[in-house]
C-alpha positions as CSV (number, residue, x, y, z in Angstrom):
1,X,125.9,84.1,109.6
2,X,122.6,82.9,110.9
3,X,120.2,85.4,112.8
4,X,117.0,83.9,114.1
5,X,113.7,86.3,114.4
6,X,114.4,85.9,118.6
7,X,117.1,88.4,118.2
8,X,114.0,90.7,118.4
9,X,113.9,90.0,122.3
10,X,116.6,90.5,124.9
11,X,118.4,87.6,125.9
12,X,117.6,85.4,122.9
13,X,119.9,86.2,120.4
14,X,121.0,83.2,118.2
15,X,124.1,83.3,116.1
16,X,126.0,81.0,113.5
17,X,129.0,79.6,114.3
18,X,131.8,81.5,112.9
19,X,130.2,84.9,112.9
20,X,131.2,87.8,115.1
21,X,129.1,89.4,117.7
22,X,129.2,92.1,115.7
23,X,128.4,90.9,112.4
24,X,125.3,89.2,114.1
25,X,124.3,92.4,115.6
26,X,124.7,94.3,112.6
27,X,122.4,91.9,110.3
28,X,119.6,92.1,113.3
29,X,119.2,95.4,113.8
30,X,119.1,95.7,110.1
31,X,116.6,93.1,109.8
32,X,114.2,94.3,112.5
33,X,114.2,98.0,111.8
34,X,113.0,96.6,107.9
35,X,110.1,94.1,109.9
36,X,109.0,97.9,111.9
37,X,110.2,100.8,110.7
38,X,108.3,102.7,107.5
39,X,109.1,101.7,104.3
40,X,110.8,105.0,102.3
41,X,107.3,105.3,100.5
42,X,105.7,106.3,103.5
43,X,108.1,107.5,106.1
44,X,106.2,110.4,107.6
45,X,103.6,108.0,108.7
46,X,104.1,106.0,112.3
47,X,103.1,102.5,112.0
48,X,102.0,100.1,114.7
49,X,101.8,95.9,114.2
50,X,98.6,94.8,114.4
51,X,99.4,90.9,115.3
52,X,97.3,87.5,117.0
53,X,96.3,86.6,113.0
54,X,92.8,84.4,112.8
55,X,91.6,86.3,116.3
56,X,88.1,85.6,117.0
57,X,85.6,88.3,116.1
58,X,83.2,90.4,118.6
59,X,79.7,90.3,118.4
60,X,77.8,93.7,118.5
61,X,73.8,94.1,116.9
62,X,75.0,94.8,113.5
63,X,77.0,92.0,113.1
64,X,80.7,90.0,114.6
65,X,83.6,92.8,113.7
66,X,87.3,92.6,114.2
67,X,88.6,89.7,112.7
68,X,91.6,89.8,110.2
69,X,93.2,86.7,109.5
70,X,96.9,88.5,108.7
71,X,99.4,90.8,110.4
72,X,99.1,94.2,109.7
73,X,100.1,97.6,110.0
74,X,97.9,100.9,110.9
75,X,98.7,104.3,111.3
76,X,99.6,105.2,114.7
77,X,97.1,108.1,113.9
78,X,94.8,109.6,111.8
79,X,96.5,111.3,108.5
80,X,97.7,115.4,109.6
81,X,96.9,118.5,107.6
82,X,100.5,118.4,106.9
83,X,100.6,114.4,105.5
84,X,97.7,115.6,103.3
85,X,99.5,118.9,102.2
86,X,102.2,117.1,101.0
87,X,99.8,115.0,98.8
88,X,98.4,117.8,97.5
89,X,101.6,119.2,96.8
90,X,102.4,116.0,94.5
91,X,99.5,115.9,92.9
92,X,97.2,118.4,92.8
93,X,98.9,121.6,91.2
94,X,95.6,120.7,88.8
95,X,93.1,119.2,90.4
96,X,90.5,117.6,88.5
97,X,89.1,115.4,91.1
98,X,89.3,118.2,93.8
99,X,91.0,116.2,96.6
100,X,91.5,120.0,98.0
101,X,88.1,121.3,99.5
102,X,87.5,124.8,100.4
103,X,86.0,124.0,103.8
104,X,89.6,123.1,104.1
105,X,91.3,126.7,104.0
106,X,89.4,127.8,106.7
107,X,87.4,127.0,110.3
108,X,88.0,123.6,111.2
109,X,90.2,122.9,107.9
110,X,93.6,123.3,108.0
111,X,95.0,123.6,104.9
112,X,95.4,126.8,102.4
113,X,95.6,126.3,98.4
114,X,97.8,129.3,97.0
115,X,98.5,130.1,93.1
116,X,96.0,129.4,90.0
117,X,95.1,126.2,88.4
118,X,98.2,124.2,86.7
119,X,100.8,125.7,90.2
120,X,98.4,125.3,93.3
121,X,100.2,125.4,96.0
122,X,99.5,123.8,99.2
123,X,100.3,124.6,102.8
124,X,99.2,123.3,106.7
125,X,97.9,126.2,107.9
126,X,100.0,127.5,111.4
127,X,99.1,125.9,114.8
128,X,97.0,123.2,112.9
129,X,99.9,121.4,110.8
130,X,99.4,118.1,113.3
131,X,95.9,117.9,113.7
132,X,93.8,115.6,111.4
133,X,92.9,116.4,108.0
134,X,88.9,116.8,107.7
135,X,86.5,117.4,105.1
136,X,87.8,114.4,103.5
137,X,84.9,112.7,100.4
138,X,85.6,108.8,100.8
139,X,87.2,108.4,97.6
140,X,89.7,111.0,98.7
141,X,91.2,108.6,101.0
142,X,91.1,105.4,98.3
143,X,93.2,108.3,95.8
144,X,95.7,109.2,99.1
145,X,96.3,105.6,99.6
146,X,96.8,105.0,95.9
147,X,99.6,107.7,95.8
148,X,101.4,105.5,99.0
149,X,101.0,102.2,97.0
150,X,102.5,104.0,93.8
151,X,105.1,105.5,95.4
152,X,104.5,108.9,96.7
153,X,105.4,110.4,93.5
154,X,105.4,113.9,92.3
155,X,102.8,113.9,88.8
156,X,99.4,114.7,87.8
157,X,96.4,112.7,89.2
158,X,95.9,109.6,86.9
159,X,96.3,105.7,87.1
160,X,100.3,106.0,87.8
161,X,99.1,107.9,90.9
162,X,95.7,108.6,92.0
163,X,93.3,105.9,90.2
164,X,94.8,102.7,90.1
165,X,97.2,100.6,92.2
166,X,95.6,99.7,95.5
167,X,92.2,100.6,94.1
168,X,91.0,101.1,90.5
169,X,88.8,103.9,90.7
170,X,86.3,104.3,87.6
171,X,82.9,106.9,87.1
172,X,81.0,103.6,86.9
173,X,83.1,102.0,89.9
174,X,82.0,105.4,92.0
175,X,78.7,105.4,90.7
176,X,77.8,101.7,91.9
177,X,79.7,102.0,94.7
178,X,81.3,98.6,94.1
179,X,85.4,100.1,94.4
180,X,87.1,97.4,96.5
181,X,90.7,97.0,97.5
182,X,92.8,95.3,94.7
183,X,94.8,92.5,95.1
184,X,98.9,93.1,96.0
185,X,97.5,96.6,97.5
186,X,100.3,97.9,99.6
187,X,99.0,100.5,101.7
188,X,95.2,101.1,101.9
189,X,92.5,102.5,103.6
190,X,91.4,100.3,106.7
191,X,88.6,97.7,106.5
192,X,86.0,98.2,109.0
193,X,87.6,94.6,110.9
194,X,91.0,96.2,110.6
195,X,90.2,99.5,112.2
196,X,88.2,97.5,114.4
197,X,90.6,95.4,115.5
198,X,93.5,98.0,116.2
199,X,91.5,100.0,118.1
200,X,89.5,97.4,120.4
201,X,91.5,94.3,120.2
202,X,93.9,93.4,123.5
203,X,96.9,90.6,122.4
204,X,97.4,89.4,125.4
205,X,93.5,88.5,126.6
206,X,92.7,87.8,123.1
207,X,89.7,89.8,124.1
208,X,87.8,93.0,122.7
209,X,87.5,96.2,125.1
210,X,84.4,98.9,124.3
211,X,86.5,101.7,124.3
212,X,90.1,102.4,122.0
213,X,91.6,103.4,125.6
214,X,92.0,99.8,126.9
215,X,88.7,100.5,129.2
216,X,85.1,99.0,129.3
217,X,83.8,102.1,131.1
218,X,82.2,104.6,129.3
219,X,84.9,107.1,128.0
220,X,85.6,110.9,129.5
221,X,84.9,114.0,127.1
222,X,87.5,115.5,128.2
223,X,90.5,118.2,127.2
224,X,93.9,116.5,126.3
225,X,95.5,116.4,130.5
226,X,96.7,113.5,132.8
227,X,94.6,110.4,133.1
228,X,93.2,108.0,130.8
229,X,90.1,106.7,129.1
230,X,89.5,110.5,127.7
231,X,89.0,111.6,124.3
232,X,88.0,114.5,122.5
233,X,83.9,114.6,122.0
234,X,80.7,116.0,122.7
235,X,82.0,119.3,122.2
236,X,84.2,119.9,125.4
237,X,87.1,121.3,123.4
238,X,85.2,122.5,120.7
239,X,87.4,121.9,117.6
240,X,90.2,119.5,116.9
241,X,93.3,118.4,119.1
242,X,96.4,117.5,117.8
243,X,97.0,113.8,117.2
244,X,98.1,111.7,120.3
245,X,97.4,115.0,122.3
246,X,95.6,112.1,124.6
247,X,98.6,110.5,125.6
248,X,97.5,108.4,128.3
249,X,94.5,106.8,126.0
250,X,96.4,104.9,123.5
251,X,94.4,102.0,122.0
252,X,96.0,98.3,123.1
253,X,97.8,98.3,119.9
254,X,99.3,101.6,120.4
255,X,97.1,103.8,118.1
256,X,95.4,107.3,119.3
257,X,92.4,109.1,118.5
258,X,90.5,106.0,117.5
259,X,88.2,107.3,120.3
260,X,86.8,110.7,119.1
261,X,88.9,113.8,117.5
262,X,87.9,112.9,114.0
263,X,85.3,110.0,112.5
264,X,87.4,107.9,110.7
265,X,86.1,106.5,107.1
266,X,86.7,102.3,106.1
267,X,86.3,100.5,103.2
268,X,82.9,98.6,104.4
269,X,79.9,98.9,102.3
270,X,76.7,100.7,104.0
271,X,73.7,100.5,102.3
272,X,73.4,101.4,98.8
273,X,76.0,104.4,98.8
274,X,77.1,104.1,102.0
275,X,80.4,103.5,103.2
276,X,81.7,102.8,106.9
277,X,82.5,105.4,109.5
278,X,83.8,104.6,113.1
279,X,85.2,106.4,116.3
280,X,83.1,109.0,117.0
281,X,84.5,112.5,116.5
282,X,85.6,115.9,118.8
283,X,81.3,116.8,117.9
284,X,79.9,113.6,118.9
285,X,76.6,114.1,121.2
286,X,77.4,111.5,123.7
287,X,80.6,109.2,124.2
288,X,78.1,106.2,123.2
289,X,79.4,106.8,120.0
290,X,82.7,106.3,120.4
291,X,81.9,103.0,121.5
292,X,82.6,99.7,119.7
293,X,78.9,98.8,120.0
294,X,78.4,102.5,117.5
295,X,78.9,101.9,114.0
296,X,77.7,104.7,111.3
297,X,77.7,105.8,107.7
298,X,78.3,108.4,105.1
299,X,77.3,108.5,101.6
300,X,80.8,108.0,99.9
301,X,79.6,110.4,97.1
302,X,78.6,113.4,99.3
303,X,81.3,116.4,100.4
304,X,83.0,115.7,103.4
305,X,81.8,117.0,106.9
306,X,84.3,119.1,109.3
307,X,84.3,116.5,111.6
308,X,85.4,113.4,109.3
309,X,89.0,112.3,108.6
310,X,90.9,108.7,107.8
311,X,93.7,106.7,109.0
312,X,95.7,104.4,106.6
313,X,96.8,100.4,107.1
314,X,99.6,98.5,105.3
315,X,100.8,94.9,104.7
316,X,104.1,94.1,106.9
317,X,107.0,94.8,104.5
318,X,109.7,92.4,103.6
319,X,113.4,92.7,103.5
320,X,114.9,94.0,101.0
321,X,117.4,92.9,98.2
322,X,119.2,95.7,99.0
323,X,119.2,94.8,102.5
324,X,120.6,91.5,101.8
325,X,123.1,92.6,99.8
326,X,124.4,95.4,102.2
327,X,124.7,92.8,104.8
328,X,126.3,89.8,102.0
329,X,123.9,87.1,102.8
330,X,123.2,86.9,99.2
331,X,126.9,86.7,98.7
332,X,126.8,84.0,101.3
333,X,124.3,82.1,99.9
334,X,125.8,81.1,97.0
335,X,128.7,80.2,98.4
336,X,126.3,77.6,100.4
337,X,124.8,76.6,96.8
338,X,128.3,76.2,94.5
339,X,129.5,73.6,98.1
């Protein structure tokens, strides 16, 4: 049984002889919804492909941005309350390296901590569960994405969890500002050219647009409504929206809020504690910067800000053994090998 990567498009489905439609059918839809579904380690996070490896990049004053020589995946949008509550929930009933601020229990926060230290307890807080997490430190989001790469498992924070496996965070490592991502990393935060890139990049005109709402004209500040090129900034709705509450003002990969809502932290390295920012956020003075042309920082060390968040990326994940086995190519295989 043969299925070629074309079974992905109508129309061009290709088949070994011998096999039944329905054998064939099976082992496709089996292999594509492993190519673009979650993976079970993350599978309360919506993914979009990130393709068109080895794209040009696209100049701006501080430098040439959005160039990322693989295929990748990116959170459709910026991490929830309730993504990070769950987190929290795994490993933070002690939390020595207080991934749960108290900003975050109340005002623009949206997430309470319940119980004493050793059984915290952590919940969204009503009518905010799907809006993005703030108040987030930069090494919070290098700890959240060490927790996907490891697993998602339930423990206390150390290097089986929280401070190794995608990144290998150390005092000194924190103090020099030097943390980068590790080789194999699974899922990660985004690299300034991979944010950049999913939220500017069009496939098909291999070209960049100014805005993450497939437009070149300066963006709306506007409340979520019909229409696109509108985003939440410069203080019009005066706290923040639910994720993809802008429906009509996806990014050309498919990602929302990447315009405004929440700033959005990345791995780049800003000066001598800084660490990249992008997007804009629901505050933001003037849609300028929201543009792709506005690039900022925040001291990674400093307590996050009401108004700043995080999205995650991943590598493309692979079938499975188990996959193969379910659907007896492996079986099949051999047979080919003992002819």
């Amino acid at each position: 049984m043969r299925c070629s990567l074309a079974c992905v498009l109508p129309g061009k489905v290709s088949f070994a002889p011998g096999s039944t439609t329905a054998q064939s059918l099976l082992f496709c839809t089996l292999l594509v919804s492993m190519l673009v579904a979650p993976t079970a380690l993350s599978s309360d996070i919506e993914w979009v492909t990130v393709g068109n490896p080895g794209n040009a990049c696209d100049f701006q004053p501080q430098g040439c941005f959005g160039s990322v020589d693989s295929v990748y995946r990116v959170g459709k949008y910026e991490v929830t309350n309730a993504q990070y509550a769950n987190f929290l929930n795994a490993v933070a009933k002690t939390d020595p390296h207080d991934l749960y601020k108290g900003n975050q229990g109340s005002g623009k926060g949206g997430i309470s901590q319940n119980g004493d230290e050793g059984n915290y307890t952590y919940a969204p807080i009503a009518g905010r569960e799907n809006m993005p997490v703030t108040y987030i430190e930069f090494y919070d989001t290098l700890r959240f994405a060490n927790w996907l790469h490891n697993g998602s498992l339930t423990g206390a924070q150390g290097s089986a969890s929280t401070e190794d496996g995608a990144y290998t965070i150390t005092a000194l490592g924190m103090s020099l500002n030097n943390i980068s991502r590790n080789e194999g990393a699974q899922f990660f935060l985004t690299s300034e050219d991979e944010w950049y890139k999913a939220a500017y990049y069009d496939v098909v005109s291999e070209s960049f647009y100014d805005y993450a709402a497939q437009s070149n004209a300066t963006i709306n500040c506007s409340a979520p409504g019909a229409g696109g090129n509108k985003a939440n900034c410069s203080g019009v709705v005066g706290d923040l929206t639910a994720v993809g509450a802008y429906m009509s003002s996806m990014s050309p990969t498919g990602t929302f809020d990447q315009s405004g809502n929440a700033q959005e932290w990345n791995e780049s390295v800003i000066g001598g504690a800084g660490r990249g920012l992008r997007s804009g956020s629901f505050g933001a003075g003037h849609p300028f910067s929201l543009s792709a042309s506005s690039r900022s920082s925040g001291n990674a060390a400093f307590p996050g800000q009401e108004f700043v968040g995080f999205r995650v990326a991943s590598v493309i994940p692979e079938p499975s053994t188990a996959l193969l086995v379910g659907t007896g190519l492996l079986g099949l295989a051999a047979a080919r090998r003992r002819r």
